[in-house]
C-alpha positions in Angstrom: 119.3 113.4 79.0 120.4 110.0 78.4 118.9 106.4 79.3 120.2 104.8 82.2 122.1 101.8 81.4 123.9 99.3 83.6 126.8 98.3 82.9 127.7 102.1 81.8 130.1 102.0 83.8 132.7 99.3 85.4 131.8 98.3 89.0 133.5 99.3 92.3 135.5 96.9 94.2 133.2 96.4 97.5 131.0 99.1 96.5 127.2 98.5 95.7 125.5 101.6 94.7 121.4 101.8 94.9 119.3 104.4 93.9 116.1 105.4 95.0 113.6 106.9 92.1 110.6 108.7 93.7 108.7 112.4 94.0 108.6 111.8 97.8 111.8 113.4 99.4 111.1 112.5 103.4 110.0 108.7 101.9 113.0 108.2 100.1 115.6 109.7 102.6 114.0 108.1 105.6 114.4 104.6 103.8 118.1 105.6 102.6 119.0 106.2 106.3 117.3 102.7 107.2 119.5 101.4 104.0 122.7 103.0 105.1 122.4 101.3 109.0 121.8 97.9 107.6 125.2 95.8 108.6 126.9 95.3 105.1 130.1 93.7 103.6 130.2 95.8 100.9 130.5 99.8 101.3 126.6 101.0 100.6 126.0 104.2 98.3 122.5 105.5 98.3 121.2 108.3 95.3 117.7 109.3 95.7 116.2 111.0 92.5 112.8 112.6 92.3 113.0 111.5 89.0 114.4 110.1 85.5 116.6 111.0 83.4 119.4 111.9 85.6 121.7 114.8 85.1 124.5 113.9 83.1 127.3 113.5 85.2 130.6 111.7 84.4 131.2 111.0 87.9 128.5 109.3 88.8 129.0 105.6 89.8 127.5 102.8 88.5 123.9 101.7 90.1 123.2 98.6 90.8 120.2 98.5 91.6 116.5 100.7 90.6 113.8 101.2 93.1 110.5 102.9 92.0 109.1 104.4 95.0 105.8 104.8 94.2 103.5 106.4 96.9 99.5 105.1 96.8 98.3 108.5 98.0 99.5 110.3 95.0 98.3 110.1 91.5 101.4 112.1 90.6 103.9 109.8 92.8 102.8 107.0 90.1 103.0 109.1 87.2 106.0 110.5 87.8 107.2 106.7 88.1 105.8 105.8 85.0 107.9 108.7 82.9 110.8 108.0 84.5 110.6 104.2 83.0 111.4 105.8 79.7 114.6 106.6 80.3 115.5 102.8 82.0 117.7 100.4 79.3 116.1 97.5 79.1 118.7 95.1 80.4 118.1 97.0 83.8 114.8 94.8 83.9 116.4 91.4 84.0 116.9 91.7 87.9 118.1 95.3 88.5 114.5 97.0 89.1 112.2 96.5 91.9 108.7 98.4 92.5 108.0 99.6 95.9 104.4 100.7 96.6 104.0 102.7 100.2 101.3 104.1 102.3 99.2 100.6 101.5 98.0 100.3 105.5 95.4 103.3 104.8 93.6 102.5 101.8 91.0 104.2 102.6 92.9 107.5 101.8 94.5 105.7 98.7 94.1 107.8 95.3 96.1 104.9 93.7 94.7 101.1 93.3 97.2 98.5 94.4 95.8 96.7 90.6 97.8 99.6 89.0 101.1 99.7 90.9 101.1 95.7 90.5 100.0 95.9 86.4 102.9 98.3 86.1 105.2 95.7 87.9 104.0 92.9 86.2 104.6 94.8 83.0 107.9 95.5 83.6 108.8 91.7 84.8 109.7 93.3 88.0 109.6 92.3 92.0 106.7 94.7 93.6 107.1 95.1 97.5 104.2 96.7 99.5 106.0 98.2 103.0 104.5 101.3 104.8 107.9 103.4 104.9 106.2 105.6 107.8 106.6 102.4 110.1 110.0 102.1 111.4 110.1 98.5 112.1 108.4 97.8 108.0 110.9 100.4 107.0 113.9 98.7 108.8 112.8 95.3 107.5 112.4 96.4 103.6 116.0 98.1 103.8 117.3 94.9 105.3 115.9 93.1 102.1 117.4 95.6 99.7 120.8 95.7 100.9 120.5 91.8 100.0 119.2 92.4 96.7 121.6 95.1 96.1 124.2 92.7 97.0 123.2 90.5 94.6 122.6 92.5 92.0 126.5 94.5 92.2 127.8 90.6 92.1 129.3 90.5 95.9 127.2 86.9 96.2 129.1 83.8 94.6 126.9 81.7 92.2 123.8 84.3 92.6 123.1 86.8 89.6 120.3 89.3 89.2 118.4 86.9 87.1 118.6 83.8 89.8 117.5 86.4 92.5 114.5 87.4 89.7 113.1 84.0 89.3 113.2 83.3 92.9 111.3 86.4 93.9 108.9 85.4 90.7 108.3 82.0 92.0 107.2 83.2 95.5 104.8 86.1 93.7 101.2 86.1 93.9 99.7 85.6 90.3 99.8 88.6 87.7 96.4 90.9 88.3 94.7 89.9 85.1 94.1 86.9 87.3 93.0 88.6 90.2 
């Protein structure tokens, strides 16, 4: 059991690896089948994880990019988020993480608070998307945005890095929850 780091290992020509952290199975692979029909440049790999740390594996490739699934019907969806986080190097969180809360359009069945999911993102210094993965056309439009952040983030964009992408996402950000 080892941290994930990375820049563990040296990136792939045209290759742009994302992987998808979360204790929902049918979530995750419905949005990694939305992710692999997006129209890409680069050649898109897609590892779904129920958790962290991963096995160790020597051939596993390099990820470029972390998204937290976390589901806001289950308690244990977030806290399964919040112990994999242990395991994440901390250079991951200069533009590699994002924080995807689903299942928002029924908050009336919601065991987790939106406040939570966004405290945990704004703790982490990380983008927080809201999409109903359910929805076909939400799910279609969040994987659109991912492969462009996962393009950014493996370097195939000239003059963008992780951190640019970061502080662009920042800027357009609602304000932090404590000033909610």
């Amino acid at each position: 059991m080892s941290v994930l780091r990375p820049l563990s290992k040296l990136p792939g020509l045209n290759i742009a690896t994302i992987l998808l952290v979360g204790s929902e199975d049918a979530l995750l692979q419905q949005l990694a089948d939305s992710v692999l029909k997006e129209d890409c440049a680069s050649e898109l790999r897609v590892h779904l994880a129920k958790s962290l740390p991963l096995p160790s594996n020597v051939n596993r490739p390099r990820i470029d990019l972390v998204v937290f699934v976390i589901n806001l019907h289950s308690k244990y969806s977030l806290q399964v988020v919040e112990e994999s986080l242990r395991y994440m190097d901390a250079s991951f969180f200069l533009g590699k993480v994002c924080f995807l809360a689903t299942g928002a359009g029924r908050d009336s069945h919601c065991s987790v608070h939106r406040n939570a999911v966004g405290k945990l993102a704004h703790t982490y210094r990380s983008p927080l998307f809201f999409c109903d993965l359910e929805v076909d056309t939400f799910r279609a439009s969040l994987a659109q945005r991912l492969v462009r952040m996962l393009q950014v983030c493996a370097g195939h964009v000239p003059g963008v890095s992780a951190l640019n992408l970061l502080s662009l996402l920042r800027s357009s950000e609602s304000p932090p929850p404590e000033e909610l």
